[in-house]
PyMOL CGO cylinders between C-alpha atoms (Angstrom):
from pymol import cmd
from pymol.cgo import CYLINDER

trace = [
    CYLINDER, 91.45, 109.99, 99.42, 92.03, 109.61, 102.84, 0.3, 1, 1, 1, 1, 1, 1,
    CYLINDER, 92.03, 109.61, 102.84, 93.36, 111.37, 105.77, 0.3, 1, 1, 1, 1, 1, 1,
    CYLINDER, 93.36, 111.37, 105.77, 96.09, 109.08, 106.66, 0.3, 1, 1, 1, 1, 1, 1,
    CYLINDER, 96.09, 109.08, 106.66, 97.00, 109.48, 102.91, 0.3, 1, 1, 1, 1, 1, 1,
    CYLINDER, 97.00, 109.48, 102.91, 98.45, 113.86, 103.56, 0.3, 1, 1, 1, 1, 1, 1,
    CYLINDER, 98.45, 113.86, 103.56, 98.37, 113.58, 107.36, 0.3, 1, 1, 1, 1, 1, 1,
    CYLINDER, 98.37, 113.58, 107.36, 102.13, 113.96, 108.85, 0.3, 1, 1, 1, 1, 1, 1,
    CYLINDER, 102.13, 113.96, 108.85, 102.78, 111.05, 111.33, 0.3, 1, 1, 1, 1, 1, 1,
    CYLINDER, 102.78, 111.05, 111.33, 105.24, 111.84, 112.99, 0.3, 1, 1, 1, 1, 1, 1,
    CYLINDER, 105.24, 111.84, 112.99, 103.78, 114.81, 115.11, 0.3, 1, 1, 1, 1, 1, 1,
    CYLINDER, 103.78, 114.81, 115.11, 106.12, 117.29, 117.61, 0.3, 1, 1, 1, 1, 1, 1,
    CYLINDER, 106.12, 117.29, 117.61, 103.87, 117.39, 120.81, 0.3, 1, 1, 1, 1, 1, 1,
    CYLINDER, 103.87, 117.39, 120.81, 103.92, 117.95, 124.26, 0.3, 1, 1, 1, 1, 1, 1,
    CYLINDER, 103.92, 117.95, 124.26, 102.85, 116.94, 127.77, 0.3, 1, 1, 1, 1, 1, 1,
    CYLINDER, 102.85, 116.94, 127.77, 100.55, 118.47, 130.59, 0.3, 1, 1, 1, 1, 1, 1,
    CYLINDER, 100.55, 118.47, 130.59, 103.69, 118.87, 132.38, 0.3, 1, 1, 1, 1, 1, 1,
    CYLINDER, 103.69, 118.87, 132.38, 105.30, 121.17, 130.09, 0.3, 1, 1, 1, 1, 1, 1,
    CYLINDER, 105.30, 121.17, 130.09, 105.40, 124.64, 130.27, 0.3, 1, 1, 1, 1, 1, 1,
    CYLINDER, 105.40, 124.64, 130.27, 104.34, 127.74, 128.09, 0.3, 1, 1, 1, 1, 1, 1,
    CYLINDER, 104.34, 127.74, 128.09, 108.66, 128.09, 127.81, 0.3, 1, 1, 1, 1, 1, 1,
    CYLINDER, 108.66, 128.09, 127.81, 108.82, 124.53, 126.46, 0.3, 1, 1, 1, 1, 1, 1,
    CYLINDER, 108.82, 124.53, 126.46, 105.91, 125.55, 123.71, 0.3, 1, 1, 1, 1, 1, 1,
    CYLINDER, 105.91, 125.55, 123.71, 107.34, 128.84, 122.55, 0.3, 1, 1, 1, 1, 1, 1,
    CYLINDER, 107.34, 128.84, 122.55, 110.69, 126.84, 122.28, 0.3, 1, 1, 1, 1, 1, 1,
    CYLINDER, 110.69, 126.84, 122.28, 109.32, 124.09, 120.38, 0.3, 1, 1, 1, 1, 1, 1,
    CYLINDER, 109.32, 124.09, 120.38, 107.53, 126.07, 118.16, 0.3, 1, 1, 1, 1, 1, 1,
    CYLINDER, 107.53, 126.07, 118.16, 110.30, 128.55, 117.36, 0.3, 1, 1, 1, 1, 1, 1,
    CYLINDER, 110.30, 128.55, 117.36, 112.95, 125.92, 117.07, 0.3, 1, 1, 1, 1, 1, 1,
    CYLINDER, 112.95, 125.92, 117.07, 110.96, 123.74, 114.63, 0.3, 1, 1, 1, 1, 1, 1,
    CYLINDER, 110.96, 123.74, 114.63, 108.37, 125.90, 112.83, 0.3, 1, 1, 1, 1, 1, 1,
    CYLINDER, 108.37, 125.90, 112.83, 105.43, 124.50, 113.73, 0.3, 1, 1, 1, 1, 1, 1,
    CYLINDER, 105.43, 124.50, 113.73, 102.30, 126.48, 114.67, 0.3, 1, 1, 1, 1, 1, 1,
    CYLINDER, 102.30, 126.48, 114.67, 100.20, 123.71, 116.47, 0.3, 1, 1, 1, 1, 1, 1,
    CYLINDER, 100.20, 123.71, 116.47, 101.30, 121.45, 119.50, 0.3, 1, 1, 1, 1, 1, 1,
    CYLINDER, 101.30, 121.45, 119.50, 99.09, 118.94, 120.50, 0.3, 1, 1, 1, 1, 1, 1,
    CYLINDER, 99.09, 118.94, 120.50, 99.48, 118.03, 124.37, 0.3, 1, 1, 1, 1, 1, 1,
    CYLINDER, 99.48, 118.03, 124.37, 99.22, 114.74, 126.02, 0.3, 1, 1, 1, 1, 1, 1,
    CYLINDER, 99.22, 114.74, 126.02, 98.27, 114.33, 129.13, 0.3, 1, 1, 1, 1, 1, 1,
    CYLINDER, 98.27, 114.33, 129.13, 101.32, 111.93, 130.91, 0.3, 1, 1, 1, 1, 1, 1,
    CYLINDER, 101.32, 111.93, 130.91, 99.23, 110.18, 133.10, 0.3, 1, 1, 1, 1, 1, 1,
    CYLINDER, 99.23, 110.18, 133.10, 97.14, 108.45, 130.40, 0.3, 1, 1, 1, 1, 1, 1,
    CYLINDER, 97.14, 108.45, 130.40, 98.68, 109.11, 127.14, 0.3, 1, 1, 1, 1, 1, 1,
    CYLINDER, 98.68, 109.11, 127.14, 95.21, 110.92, 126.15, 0.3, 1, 1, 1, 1, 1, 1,
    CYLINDER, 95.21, 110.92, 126.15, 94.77, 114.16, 124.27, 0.3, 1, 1, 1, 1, 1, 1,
    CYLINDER, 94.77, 114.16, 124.27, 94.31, 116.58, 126.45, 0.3, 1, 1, 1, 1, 1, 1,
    CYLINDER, 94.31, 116.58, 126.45, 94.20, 119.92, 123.64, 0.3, 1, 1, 1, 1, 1, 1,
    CYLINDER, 94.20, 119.92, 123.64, 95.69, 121.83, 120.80, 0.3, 1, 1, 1, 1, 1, 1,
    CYLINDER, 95.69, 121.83, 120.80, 98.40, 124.55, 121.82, 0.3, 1, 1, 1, 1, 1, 1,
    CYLINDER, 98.40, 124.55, 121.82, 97.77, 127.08, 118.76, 0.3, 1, 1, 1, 1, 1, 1,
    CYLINDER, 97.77, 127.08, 118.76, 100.21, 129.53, 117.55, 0.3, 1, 1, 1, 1, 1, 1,
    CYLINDER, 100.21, 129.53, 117.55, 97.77, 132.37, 118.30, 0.3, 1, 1, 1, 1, 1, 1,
    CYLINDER, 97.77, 132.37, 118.30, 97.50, 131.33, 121.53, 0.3, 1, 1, 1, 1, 1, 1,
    CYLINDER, 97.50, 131.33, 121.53, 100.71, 130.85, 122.11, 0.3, 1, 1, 1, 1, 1, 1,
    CYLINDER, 100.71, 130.85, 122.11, 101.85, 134.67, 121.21, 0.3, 1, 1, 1, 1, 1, 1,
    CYLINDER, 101.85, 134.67, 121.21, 99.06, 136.07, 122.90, 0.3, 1, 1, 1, 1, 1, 1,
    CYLINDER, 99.06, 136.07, 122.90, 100.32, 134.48, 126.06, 0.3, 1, 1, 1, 1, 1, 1,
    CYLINDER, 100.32, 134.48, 126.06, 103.45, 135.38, 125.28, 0.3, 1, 1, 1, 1, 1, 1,
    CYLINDER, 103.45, 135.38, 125.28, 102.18, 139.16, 124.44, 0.3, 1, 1, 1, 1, 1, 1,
    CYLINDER, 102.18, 139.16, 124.44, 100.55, 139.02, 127.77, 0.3, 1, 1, 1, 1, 1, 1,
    CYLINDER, 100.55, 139.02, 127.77, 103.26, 137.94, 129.86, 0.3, 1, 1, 1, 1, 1, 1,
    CYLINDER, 103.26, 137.94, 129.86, 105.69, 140.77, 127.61, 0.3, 1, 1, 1, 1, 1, 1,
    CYLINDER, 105.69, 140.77, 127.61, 103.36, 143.35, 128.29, 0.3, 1, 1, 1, 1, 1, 1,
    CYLINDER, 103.36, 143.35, 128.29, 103.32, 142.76, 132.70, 0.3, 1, 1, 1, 1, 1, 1,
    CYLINDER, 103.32, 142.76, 132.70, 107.32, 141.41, 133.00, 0.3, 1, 1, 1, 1, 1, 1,
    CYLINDER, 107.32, 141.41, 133.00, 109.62, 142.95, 129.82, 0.3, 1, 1, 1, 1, 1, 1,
    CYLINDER, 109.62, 142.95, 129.82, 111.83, 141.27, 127.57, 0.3, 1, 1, 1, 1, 1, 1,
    CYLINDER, 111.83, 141.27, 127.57, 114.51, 140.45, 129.89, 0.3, 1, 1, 1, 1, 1, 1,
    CYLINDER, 114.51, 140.45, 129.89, 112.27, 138.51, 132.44, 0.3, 1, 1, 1, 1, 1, 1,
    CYLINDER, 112.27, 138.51, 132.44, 110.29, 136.81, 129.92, 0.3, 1, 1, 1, 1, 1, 1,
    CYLINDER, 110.29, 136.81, 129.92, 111.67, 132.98, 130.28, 0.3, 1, 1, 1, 1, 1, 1,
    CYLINDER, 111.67, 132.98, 130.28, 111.80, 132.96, 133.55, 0.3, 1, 1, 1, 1, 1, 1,
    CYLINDER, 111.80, 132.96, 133.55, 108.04, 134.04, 133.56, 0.3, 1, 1, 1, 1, 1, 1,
    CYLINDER, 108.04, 134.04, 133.56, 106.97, 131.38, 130.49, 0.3, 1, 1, 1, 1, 1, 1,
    CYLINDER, 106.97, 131.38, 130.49, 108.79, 128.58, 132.84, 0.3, 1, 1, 1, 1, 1, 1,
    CYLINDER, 108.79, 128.58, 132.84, 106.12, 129.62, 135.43, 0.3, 1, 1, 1, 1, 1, 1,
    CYLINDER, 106.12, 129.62, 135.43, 103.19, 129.03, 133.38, 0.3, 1, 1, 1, 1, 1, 1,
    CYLINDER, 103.19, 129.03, 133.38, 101.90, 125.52, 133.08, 0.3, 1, 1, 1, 1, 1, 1,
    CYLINDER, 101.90, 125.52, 133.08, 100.56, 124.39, 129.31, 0.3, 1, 1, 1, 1, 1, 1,
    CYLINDER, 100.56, 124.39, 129.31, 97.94, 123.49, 130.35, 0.3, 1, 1, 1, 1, 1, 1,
    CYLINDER, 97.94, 123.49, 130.35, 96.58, 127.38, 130.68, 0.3, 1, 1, 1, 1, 1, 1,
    CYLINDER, 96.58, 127.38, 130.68, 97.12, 128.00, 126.84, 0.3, 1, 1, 1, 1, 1, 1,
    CYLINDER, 97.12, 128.00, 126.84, 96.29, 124.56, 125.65, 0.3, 1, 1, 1, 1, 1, 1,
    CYLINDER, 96.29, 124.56, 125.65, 92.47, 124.90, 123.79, 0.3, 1, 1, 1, 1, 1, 1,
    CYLINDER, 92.47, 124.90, 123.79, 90.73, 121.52, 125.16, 0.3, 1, 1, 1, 1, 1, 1,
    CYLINDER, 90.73, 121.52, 125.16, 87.73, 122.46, 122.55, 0.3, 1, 1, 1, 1, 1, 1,
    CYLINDER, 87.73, 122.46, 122.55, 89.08, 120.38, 119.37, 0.3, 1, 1, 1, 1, 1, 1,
    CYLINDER, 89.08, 120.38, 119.37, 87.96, 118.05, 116.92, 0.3, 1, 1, 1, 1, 1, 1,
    CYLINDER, 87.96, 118.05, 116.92, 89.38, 114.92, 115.92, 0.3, 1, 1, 1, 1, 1, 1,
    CYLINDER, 89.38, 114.92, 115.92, 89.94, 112.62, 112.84, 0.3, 1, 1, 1, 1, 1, 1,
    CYLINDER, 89.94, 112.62, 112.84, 90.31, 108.97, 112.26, 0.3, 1, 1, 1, 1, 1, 1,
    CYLINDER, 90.31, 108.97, 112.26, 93.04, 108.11, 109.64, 0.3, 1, 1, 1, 1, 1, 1,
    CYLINDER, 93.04, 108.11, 109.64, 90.17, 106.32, 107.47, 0.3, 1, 1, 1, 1, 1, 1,
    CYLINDER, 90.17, 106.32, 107.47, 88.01, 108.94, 107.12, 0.3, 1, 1, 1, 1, 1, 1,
    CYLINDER, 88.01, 108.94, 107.12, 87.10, 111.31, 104.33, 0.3, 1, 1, 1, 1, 1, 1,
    CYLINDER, 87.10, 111.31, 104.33, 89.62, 113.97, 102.88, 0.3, 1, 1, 1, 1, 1, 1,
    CYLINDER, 89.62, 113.97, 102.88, 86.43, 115.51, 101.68, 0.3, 1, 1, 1, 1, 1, 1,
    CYLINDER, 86.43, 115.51, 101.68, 85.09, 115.63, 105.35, 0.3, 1, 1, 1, 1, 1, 1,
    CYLINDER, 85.09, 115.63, 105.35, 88.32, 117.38, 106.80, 0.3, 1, 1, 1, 1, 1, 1,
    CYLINDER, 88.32, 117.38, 106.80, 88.33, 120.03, 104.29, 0.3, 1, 1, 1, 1, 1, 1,
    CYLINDER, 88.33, 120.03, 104.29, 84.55, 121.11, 105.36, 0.3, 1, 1, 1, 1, 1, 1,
    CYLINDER, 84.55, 121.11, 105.36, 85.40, 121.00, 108.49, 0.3, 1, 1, 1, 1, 1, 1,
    CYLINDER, 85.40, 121.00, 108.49, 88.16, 123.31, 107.58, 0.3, 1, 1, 1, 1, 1, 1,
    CYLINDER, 88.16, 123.31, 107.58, 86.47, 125.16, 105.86, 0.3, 1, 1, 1, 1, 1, 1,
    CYLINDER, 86.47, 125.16, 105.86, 83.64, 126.10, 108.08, 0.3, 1, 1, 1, 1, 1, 1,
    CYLINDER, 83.64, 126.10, 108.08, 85.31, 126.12, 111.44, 0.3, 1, 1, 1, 1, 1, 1,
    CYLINDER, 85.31, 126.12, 111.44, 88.64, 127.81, 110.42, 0.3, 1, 1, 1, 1, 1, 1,
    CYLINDER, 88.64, 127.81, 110.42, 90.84, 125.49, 112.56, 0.3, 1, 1, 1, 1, 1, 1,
    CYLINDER, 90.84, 125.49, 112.56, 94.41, 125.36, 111.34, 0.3, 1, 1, 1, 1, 1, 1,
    CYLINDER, 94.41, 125.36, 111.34, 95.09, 121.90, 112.25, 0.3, 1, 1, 1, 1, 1, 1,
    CYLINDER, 95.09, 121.90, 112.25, 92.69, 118.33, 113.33, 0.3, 1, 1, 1, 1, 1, 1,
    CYLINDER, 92.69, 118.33, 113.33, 94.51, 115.57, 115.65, 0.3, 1, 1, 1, 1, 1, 1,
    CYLINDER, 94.51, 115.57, 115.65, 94.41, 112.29, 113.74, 0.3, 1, 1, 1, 1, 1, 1,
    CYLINDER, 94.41, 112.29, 113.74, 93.50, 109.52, 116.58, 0.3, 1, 1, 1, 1, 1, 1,
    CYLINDER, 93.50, 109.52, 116.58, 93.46, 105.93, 116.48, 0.3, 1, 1, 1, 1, 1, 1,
    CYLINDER, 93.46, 105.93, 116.48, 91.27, 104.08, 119.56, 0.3, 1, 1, 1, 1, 1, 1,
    CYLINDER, 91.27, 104.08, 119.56, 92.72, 107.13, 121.48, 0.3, 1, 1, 1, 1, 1, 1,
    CYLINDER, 92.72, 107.13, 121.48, 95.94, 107.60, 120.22, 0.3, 1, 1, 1, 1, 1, 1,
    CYLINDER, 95.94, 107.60, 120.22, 97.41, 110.25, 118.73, 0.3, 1, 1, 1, 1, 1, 1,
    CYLINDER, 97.41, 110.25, 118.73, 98.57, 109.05, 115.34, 0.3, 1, 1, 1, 1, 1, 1,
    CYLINDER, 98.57, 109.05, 115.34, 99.20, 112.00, 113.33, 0.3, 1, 1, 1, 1, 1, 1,
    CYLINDER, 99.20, 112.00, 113.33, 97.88, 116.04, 112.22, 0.3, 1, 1, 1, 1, 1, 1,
    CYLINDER, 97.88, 116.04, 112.22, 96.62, 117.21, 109.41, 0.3, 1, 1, 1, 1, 1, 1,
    CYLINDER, 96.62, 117.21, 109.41, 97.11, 120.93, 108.73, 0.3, 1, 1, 1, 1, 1, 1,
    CYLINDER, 97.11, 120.93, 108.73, 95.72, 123.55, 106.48, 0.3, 1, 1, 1, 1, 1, 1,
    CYLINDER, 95.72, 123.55, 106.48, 99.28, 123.24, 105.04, 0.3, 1, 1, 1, 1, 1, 1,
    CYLINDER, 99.28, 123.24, 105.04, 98.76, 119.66, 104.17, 0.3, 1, 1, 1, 1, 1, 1,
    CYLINDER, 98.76, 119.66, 104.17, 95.57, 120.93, 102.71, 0.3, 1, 1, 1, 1, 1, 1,
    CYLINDER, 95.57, 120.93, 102.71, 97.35, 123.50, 100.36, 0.3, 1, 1, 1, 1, 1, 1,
    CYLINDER, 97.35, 123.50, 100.36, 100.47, 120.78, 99.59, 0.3, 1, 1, 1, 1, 1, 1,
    CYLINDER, 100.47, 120.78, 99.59, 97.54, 118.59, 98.12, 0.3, 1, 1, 1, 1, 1, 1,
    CYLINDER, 97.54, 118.59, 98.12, 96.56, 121.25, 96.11, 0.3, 1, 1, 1, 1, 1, 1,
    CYLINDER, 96.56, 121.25, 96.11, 99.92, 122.15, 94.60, 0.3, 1, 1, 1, 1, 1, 1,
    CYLINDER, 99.92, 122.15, 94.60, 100.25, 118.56, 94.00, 0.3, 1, 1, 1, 1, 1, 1,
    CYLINDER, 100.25, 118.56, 94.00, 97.25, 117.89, 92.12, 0.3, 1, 1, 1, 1, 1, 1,
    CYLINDER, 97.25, 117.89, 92.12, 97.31, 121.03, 90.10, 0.3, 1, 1, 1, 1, 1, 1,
    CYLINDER, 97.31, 121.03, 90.10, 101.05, 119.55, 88.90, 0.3, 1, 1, 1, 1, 1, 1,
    CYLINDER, 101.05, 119.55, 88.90, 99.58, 116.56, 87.83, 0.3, 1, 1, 1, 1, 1, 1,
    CYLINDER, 99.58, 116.56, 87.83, 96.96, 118.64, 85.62, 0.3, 1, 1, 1, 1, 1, 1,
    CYLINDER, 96.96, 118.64, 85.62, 99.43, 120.84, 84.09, 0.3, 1, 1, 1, 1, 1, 1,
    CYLINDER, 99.43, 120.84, 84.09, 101.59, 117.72, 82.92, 0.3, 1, 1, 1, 1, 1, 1,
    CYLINDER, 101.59, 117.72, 82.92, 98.27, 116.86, 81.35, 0.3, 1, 1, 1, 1, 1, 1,
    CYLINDER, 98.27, 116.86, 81.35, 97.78, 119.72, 79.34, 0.3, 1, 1, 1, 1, 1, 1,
    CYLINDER, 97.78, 119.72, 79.34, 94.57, 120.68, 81.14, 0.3, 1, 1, 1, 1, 1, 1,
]
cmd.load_cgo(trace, "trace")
């Protein structure tokens, strides 16, 4: 198997010109714990917002303003001082079996998919997990 064969395609992200706000609304409002962010400029990957880095950010900024000032302060903080620009990438051709290490031994929760510098899709530790649900279903309606 592939990557391009669990990766999701269609992938929520943002730009350098967004805001912490915009991230903590995005990933509240849709569930999703990892936003990659383009820079606008070039259209090139610029890093991974991760939900942990996200809430401590958001901890942070709770801790020094309160509750009540807290959007106001999140508008104020560029992306691009949560965004983690240490990431590795897929290709949609490569190895399932080469993700999953990588998983495995780095304990990332999510790999941009790229395609001659293009973000094309994620793959999650979720997708991960789905696969395994999957293929344990088709083993039970087996009998093994």
């Amino acid at each position: 198997m592939q990557v391009k064969d669990i990766m999701t395609p269609k992938v929520l992200s943002l730009t350098d010109q967004h805001t912490l706000f915009d991230a903590h609304q995005l990933t509240s409002n849709k569930g999703i714990r990892h936003i990659p962010v383009i820079a606008k400029a070039s259209g090139r990957l610029v890093g991974i917002v991760t939900q942990k880095a996200l809430l401590g950010h958001v901890m942070k900024l709770v801790g020094q303003v309160g509750t009540e000032k807290l959007e106001t302060k999140e508008m104020q903080v560029p992306i691009t001082q949560v965004v983690s620009e240490h990431f590795q990438t897929l290709s949609p051709e490569q190895e399932l079996s080469e993700a999953g290490e990588y998983f495995l031994s780095h304990k990332h929760g999510c790999l941009p998919v790229m395609e001659r510098d293009k973000l094309v899709g994620i793959v999650t530790s979720s997708d991960f997990v789905r696969l395994s649900l999957d293929l344990l279903k088709q083993l039970d309606t087996k009998g093994y």
